[in-house]
N, C-alpha and C positions, 0 to 999 in steps of 0.2 A: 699416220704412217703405219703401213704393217709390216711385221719383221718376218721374215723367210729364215733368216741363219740369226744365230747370234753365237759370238766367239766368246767364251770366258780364259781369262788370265787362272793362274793355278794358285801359285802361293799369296798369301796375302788375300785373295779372293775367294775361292773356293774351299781352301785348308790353309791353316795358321803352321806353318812349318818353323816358326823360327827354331824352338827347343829343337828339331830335331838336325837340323843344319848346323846350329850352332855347336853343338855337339860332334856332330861329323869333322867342321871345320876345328874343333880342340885336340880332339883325338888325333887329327892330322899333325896339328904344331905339335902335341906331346912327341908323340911316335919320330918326332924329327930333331928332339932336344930343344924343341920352342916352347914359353910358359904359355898357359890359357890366357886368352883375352874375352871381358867381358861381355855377355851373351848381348847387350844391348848394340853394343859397336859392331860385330858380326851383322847382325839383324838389317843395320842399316845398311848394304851390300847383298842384301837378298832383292832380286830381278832380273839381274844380266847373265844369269844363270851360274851356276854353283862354281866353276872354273874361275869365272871373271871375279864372282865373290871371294874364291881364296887370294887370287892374285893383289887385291884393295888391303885384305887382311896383310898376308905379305909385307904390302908398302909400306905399308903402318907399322909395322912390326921392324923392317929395317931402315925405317926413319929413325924410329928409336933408338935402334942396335945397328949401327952400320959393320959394325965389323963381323954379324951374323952373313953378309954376303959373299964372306971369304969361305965358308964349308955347307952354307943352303944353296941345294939347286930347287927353283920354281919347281922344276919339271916332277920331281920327287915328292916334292909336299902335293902338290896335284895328282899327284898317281895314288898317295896316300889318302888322300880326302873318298877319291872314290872307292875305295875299298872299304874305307870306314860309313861312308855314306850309303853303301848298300845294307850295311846293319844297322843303321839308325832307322833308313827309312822307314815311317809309318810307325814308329816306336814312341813319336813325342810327339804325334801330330793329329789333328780332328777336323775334320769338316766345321765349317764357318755352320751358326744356325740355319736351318731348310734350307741346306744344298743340296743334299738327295732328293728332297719335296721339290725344289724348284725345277729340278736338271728335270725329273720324272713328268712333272705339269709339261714343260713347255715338248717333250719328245712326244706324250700323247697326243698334243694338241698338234702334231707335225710338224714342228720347227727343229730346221736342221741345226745342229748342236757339235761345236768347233772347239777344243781345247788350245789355246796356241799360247804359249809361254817361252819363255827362255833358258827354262831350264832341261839339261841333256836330257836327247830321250829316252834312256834307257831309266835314269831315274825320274823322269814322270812317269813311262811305264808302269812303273814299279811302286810308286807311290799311287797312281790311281786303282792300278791292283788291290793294293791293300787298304785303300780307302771304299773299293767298291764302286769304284766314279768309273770303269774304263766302260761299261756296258752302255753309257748316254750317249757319250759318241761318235758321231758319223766323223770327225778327222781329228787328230792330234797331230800336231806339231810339238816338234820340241827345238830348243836354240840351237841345234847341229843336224834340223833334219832339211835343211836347207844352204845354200852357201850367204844367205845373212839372216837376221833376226831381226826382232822390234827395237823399234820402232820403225824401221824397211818397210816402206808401202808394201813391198810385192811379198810380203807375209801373209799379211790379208788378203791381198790379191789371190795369191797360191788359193787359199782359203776359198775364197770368192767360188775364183773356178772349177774345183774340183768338186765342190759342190754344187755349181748349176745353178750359181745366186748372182745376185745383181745388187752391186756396192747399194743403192736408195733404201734394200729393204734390209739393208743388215747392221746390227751394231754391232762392238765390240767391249766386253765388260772387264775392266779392271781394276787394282789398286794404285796405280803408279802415274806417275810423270809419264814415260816411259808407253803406257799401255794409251795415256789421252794422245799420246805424239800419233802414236802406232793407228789408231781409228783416223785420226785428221788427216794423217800422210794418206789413206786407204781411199778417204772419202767416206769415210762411214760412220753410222752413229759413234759418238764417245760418249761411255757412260763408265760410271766409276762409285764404286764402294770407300767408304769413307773410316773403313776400322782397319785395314793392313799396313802396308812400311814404307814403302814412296820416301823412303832414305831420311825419315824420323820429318818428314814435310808434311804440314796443311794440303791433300788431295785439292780441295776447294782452289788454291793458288793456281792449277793447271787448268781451271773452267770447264770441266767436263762438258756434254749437252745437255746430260742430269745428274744427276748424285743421289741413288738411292742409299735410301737408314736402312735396306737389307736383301736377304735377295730373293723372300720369298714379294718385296715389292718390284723387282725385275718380273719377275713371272706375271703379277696381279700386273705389270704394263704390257707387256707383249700380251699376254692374252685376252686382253681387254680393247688394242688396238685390233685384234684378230676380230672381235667380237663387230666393233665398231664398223669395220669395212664389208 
C-alpha cells in the first residue's frame, strides 16, 4: 500500500510532554489551594486533551477531599491550568528521537503530513512553535478545532478531505487506545508507537495494524512502500 497522508498524534508521539503538563496542571491545584499530585498519575490523563486531563485530576482530588467541592470551582482551576500552561509549554518537553528527520523525509518525499491531536489548539500551536514541528504541516487539528475529537471518525475524515486523500492511502500514527479507536473508526491505517502513555496501558493490547520500535521506522515504511509502487 502507498501512503499519500499520514496523521501523527502530538504528545506521547511526536514530543514527551508529561514534565511539562504535569507541571502546568500542579501549578493550577497550587494557585487554587490544592497540594501537588504526583507527575505519574497526571501523566496518565494526558490524550483527551489538557481540559479533560484537569477535570480526571479534579475527580481524583475530590474523591479524596470531598468537602474541597464546597469552595473549588472546575471552571477556575481550568482557566488556571491554561495560564500556567502557556509558560510551561515547551519548558520540559523534546521531540521523541528522529522526529524532525522523520516529519522532514516523508514532506520531501510529498507525503501530505496531518497533526491531529486532542489537545487545544492554541496550545499545540504553541508547542509545535516552540518545538519547530509547525513548518511540516499541511493541517493541524486540535481537540476544539472541531465540534468533536478522537476517536470521532469525522476527525480523520475532516483530515481526509481537506487534504485531497482518500482514507486506503492514509494512516494515522499514535500512542494511545484512543488514537488505534480514531484510524479504525476513519477506516485507515492504525499504527502506533510503543514508548508514550495510553493511560500507563500495553499499546500492544489495542492491536494496532503495526507497532513501530520508532519513528524514524514510519518513514523507512512509507517511503519504502513509495518506492515499491
Amino acid at each position: 500500500m502507498t501512503y499519500d497522508i499520514v496523521s501523527f498524534d502530538l504528545d506521547g508521539t511526536l514530543v514527551d510532554t508529561a514534565g511539562e503538563i504535569a507541571e502546568a496542571a500542579n501549578r493550577a491545584l497550587e494557585s487554587n489551594g490544592i497540594a501537588r499530585r504526583p507527575v505519574a498519575e497526571i501523566t496518565r490523563f494526558i490524550g483527551a486533551g489538557t481540559h479533560e486531563l484537569m477535570r480526571q485530576v479534579l475527580a481524583r482530588v475530590f474523591q479524596e477531599q470531598p468537602l474541597l467541592t464546597q469552595r473549588i470551582r472546575t471552571q477556575d482551576v481550568l482557566e488556571s491550568l491554561d495560564a500556567h500552561y502557556a509558560d510551561t509549554t515547551g519548558t520540559r518537553s523534546a521531540p521523541y528521537l528522529g522526529a524532525h528527520e522523520t516529519l522532514a523525509r516523508l514532506k520531501a518525499a510529498g507525503v501530505r503530513l496531518a497533526c491531529t491531536t486532542n489537545k487545544e489548539l492554541r496550545h499545540t500551536h504553541r508547542l509545535l512553535e516552540m518545538q519547530d514541528m509547525r513548518r511540516w504541516f499541511d493541517i493541524v487539528i486540535g481537540g476544539d478545532s472541531l465540534p468533536f475529537k478522537k476517536p470521532d471518525a469525522r476527525v480523520l475524515g475532516h483530515v481526509i478531505s481537506a487534504l485531497g486523500g482518500d482514507p486506503r492511502r492514509t494512516a494515522h500514527l499514535g500512542d494511545s487506545h484512543t488514537d488505534v479507536m480514531a484510524a479504525r473508526n476513519a477506516d485507515v491505517a492504525a499504527w502506533a508507537v510503543p514508548y508514550g502513555y495510553n493511560a500507563g496501558q500495553p499499546i500492544e493490547a489495542s492491536r494496532p495494524d503495526l507497532l513501530f520500535p520508532s519513528l524514524q521506522a514510519v518513514a523507512d515504511h512509507v517511503l519504502h512502500s513509495r518506492v515499491a509502487a
